[in-house]
C-alpha positions as a printed Julia matrix, in Angstrom:
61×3 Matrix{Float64}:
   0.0    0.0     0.0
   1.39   2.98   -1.04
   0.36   6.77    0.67
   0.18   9.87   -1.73
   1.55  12.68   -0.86
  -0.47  15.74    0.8
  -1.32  18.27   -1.95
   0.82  21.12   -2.17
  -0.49  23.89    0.64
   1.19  26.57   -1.63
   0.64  30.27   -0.53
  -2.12  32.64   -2.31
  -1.9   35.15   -3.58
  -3.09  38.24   -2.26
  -5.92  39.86   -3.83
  -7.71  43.05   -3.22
 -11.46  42.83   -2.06
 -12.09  46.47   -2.23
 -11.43  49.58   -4.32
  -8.88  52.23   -3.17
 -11.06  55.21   -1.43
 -11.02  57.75   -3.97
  -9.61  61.15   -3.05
 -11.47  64.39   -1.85
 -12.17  66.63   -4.67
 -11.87  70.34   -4.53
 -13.21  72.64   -6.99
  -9.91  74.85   -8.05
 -12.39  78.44   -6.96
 -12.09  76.79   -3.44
  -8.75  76.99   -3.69
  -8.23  80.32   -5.29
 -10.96  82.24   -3.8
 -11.45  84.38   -6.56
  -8.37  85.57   -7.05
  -5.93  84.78   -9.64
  -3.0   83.09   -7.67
  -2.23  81.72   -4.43
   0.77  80.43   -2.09
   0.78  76.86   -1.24
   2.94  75.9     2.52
   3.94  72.2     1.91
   6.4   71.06    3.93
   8.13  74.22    4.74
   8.48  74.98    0.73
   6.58  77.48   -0.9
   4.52  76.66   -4.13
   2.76  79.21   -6.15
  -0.71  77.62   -7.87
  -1.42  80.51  -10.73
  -4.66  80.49  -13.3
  -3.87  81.43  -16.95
  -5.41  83.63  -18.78
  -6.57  80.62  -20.9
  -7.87  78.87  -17.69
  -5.53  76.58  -17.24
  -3.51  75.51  -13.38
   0.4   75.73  -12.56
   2.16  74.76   -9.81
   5.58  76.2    -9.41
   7.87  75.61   -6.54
């Protein structure tokens, strides 16, 4: 009588069961307040976040 061998009791993988939470969303007239450019603190650098005249965002450090 011969005895098999136990099946393999490989690991899984890991899979995700849910959906990264998806990020707050601010409306860019939240940010600016009306006005046309603002100073960003982050991390003790300064940023500048400035609207075009064609309505369009940059952020320069």
């Amino acid at each position: 009588m011969t005895q098999s061998a136990p099946p393999s009791q490989a690991p899984q993988p890991a899979t995700q069961s849910a959906a990264a939470p998806t990020p707050p969303a601010l409306d860019s007239s939240q940010l600016l307040g009306g006005r046309k450019q603002v100073a960003i603190n982050h991390g003790g650098e300064m940023y500048s976040l400035r609207l075009t005249r064609n309505g369009k965002l940059i952020l320069t450090k």
